[in-house]
C-alpha positions in Angstrom: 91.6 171.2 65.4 89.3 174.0 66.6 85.6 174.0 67.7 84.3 177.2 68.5 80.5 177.9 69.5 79.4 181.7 69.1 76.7 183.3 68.9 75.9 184.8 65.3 76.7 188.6 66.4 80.5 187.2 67.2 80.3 186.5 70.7 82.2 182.9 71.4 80.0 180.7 73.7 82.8 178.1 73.7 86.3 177.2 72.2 88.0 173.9 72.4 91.3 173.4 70.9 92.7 170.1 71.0 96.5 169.4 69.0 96.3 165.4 67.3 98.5 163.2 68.4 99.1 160.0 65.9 100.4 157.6 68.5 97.5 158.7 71.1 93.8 159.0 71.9 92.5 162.8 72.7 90.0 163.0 74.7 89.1 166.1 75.8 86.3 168.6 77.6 85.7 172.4 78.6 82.3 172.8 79.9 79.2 171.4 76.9 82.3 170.7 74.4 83.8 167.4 74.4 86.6 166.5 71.2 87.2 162.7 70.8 89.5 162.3 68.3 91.1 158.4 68.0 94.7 157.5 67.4 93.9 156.6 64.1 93.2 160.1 63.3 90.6 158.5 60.4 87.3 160.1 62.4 87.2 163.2 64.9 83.5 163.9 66.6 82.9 167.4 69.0 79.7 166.4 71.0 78.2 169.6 72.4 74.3 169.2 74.7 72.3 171.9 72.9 69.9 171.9 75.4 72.6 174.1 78.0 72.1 177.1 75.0 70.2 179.7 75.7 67.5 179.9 73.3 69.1 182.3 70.5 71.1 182.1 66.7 74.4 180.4 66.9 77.5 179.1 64.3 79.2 176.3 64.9 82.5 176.2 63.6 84.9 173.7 63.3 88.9 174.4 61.9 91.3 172.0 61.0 94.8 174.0 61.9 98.5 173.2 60.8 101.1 172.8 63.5 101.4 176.6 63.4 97.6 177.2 64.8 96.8 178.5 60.9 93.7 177.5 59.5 94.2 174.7 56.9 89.9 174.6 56.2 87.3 175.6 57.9 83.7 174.9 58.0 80.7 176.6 59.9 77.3 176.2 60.4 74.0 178.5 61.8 72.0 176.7 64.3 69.1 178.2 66.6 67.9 177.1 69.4 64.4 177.5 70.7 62.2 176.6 73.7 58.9 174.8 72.1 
């Protein structure tokens, strides 16, 4: 599984890859990403604190990868963050 955080002209913010392991519990952090990822492999959460963005357009995008590192699905989202 992949997280990556960029900004939406391509520039990656952060990356977090983490490999699942049936028989054990991941959890893992590199700077505002954290993966925690069960041994049950039934749920998977990346927690990120939007509040260390700058203020700017960002995707959020989040792959599920075979034992390779090839994509298996993919999903993305735009978020911006703004000071009110």
């Amino acid at each position: 599984m992949r997280f990556t955080l960029s900004l939406t002209d391509g520039k990656t913010v952060a990356e977090l890859t983490s490999p699942f392991q049936p028989q054990h519990s991941i959890s893992s952090a590199t700077g505002a990403l954290t993966l925690i990822a069960p041994a049950t492999l039934s749920s998977c959460r990346f927690v990120f604190d939007p509040s260390s963005l700058a203020p700017d357009n960002y995707e959020a995008k989040v792959e599920l990868l075979d034992p390779q590192g090839a994509a298996l699905a993919v999903k993305s989202v735009t978020l911006r963050r703004s000071i009110e």
